[in-house]
C-alpha positions in Angstrom: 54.1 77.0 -5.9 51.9 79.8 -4.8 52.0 83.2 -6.2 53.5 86.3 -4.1 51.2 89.0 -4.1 53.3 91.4 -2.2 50.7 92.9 -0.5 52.0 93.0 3.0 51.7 95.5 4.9 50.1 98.0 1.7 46.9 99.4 3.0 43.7 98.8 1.5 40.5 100.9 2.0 37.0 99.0 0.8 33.9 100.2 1.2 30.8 98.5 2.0 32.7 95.6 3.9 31.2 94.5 6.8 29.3 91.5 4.6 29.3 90.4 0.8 32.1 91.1 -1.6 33.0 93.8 0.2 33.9 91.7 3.2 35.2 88.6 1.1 37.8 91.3 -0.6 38.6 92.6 2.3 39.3 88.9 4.1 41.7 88.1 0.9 43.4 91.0 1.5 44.1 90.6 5.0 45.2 87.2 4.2 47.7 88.1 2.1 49.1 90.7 5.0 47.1 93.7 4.1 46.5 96.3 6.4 42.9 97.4 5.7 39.8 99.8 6.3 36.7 98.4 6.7 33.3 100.4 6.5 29.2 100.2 6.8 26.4 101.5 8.2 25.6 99.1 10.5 27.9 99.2 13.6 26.4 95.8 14.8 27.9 93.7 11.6 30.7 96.2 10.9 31.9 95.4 14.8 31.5 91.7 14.1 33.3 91.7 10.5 36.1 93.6 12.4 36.4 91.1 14.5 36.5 88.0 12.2 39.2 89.7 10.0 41.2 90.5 13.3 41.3 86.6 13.6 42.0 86.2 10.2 45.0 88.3 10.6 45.8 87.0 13.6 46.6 90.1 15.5 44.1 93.6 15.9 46.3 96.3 14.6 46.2 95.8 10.6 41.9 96.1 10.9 40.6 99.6 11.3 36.6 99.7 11.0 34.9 103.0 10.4 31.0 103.1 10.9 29.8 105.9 8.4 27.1 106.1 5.6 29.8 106.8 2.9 26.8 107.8 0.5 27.5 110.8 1.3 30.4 113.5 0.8 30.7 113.2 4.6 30.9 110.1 5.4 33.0 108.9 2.5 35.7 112.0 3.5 35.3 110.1 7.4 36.3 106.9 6.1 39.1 107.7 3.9 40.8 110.8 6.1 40.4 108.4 9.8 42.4 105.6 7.6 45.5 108.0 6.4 45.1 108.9 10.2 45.5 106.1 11.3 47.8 104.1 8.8 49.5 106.5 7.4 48.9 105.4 3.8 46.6 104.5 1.4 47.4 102.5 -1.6 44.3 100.7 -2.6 41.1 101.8 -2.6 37.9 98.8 -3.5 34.6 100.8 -4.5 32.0 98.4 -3.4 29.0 99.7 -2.3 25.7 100.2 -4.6 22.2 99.4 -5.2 19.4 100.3 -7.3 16.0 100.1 -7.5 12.4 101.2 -9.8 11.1 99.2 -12.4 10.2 100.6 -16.0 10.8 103.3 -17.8 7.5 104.8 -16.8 7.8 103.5 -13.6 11.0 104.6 -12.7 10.9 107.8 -10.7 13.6 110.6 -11.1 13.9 109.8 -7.0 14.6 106.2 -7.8 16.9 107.2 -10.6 18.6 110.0 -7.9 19.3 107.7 -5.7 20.5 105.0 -7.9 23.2 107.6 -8.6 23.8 108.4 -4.6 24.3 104.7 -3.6 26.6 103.5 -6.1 28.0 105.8 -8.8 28.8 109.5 -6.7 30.5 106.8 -3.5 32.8 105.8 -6.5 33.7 109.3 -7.8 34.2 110.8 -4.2 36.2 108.4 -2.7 38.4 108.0 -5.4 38.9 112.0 -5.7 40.0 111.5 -2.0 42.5 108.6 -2.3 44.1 109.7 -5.3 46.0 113.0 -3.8 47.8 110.3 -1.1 48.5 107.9 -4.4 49.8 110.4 -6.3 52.3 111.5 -3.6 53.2 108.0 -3.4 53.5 107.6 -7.0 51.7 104.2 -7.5 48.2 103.0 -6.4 45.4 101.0 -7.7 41.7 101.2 -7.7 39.0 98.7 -8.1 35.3 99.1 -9.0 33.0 96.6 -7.6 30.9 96.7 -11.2 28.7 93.7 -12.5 28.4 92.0 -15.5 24.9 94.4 -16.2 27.3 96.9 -16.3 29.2 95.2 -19.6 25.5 94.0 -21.2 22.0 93.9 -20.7 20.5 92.2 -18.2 19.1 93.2 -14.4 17.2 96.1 -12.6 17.6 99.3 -15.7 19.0 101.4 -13.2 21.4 98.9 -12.0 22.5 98.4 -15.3 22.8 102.3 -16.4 25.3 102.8 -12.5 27.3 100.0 -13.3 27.7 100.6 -17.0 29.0 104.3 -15.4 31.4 102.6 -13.1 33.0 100.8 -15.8 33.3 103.8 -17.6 34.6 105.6 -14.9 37.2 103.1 -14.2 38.4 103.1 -17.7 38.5 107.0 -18.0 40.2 107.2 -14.5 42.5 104.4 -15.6 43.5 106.7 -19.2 43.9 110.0 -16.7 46.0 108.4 -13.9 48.5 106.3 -15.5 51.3 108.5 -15.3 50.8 109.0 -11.5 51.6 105.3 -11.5 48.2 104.5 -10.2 46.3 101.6 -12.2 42.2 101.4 -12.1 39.9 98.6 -12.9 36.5 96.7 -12.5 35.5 93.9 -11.7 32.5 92.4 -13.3 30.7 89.5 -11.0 28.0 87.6 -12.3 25.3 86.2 -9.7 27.0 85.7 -6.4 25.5 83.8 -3.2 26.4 84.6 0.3 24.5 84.7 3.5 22.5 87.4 3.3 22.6 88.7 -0.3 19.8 88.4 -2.7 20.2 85.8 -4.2 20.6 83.7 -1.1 17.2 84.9 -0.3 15.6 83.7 -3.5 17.3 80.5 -2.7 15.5 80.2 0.8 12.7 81.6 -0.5 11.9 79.6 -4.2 14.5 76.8 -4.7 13.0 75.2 -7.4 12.7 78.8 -9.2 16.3 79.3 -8.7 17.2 75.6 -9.4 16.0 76.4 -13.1 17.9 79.5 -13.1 21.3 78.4 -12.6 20.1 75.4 -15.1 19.4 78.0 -17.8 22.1 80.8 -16.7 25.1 79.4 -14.7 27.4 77.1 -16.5 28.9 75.7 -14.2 26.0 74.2 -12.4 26.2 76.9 -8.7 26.7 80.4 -8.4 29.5 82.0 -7.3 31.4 82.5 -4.0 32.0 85.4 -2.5 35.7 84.3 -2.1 36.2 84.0 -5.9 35.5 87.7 -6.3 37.7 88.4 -3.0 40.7 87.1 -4.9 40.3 88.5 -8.2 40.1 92.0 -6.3 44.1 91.1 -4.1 45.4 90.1 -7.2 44.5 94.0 -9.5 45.7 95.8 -6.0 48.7 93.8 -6.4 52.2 94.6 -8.5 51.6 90.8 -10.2 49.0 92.7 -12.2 51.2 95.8 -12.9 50.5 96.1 -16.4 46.5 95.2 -16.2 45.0 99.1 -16.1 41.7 100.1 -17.5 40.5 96.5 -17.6 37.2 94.9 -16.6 37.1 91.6 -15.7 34.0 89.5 -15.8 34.2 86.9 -12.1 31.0 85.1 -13.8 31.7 81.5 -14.2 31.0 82.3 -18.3 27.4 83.6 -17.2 27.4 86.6 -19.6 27.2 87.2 -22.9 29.3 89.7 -23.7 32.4 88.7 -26.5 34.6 91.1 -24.7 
């Protein structure tokens, strides 16, 4: 018997959809009747992404894609005002986007630190101070951080680490501060994902053998994981069958991290 998520016709706002988890959370969501918000930079692959959900769906009115660079104030205030425009709504809101680069600590320049900050951690903070305001007059809601698991332990790029560590914290703090707005927050933790596109589909292209030893060493399970298996970890938190999970981060790894909790 399959589960209920209750989920249709709720609208869903994720950013840094039109490929990747972002996309693969937003396809779940749409599956289960979702009407969402899709965003990127890149009007070519947003346009197309748009277009695939539409089909998923099955009809054009429940996708709404909004080109905009939602690292900044602007663009993020673009995305999230055009979708109460347009859907009237908003009761859950995926924080996906982020990167990170710089090496060492001596190497690591306060630019490369700055914009660490600008392309993962301030997209979180601003679009959640925008979506909050409609939750709160709704009184429910839930948010999602797109974290990692080098956000609950060591391990990756330092900056990386230090901006998802944040966004787990954030989520947790949010989550303590907006409970009794009936709006529940939460991240979610993937390990190393492959999808067309990502990087670590491009190390497999590029060094197979090199990555053949890492999932040997790292993964378990024997593959890395799918896009998809994020995608429905993320429709079930924005869903009332997790209506007591709040302040939670939960690891999508295939038991690739360390971490005991």
């Amino acid at each position: 018997m399959s589960m209920d998520l209750e989920l249709t016709d709720k609208v869903a706002v994720i950013t840094g959809s039109s490929r990747g988890l972002g996309f693969a959370s937003a396809r779940v969501l749409v599956t289960e009747g979702c009407r969402v918000c899709i965003c990127a930079r890149t009007k070519d692959q947003l346009a197309k992404a748009e277009q695939e959900l539409q089909e998923v769906a099955g009809r054009s009115d429940t996708v709404f894609a909004v080109p905009a660079d939602v690292t900044t104030t602007d663009g993020i205030a673009t995305v999230i005002n055009s979708s109460i425009a347009r859907f009237g709504r908003l009761d859950v809101l995926v924080n996906n986007v982020g990167q990170a680069g710089g090496g060492d600590i001596v190497q690591t320049t306060d630019e490369d630190w700055r914009d660490a900050l600008d392309f993962t951690l301030y997209p979180a903070i601003r679009a959640s101070r925008l979506a909050v305001p409609h939750m709160r007059r709704a009184g429910r809601g839930a948010i999602i951080m797109i974290a990692s698991i080098w956000g609950r332990e060591s391990g990756g790029r330092m900056t990386y680490n230090a901006v998802k560590a944040a966004e787990v914290s954030l989520a947790k703090s949010m989550a303590r501060q907006l409970a009794p707005d009936g709006i529940r927050v939460n991240s979610v933790a993937p390990g190393s994902i492959s999808f067309p596109g990502g990087s670590w589909y491009r190390r497999q292209q590029e060094d197979p053998d090199g990555m053949a030893k890492f999932i040997e060493y790292e993964l378990p399970f024997g593959r890395f994981g799918q896009a998809n298996e994020v995608g429905q970890v993320v429709a079930f938190l924005a869903s009332e069958q997790a209506s007591w999970v709040s302040g939670a981060c939960i690891t999508v790894d295939g038991c690739q991290s360390r971490s005991l909790i």
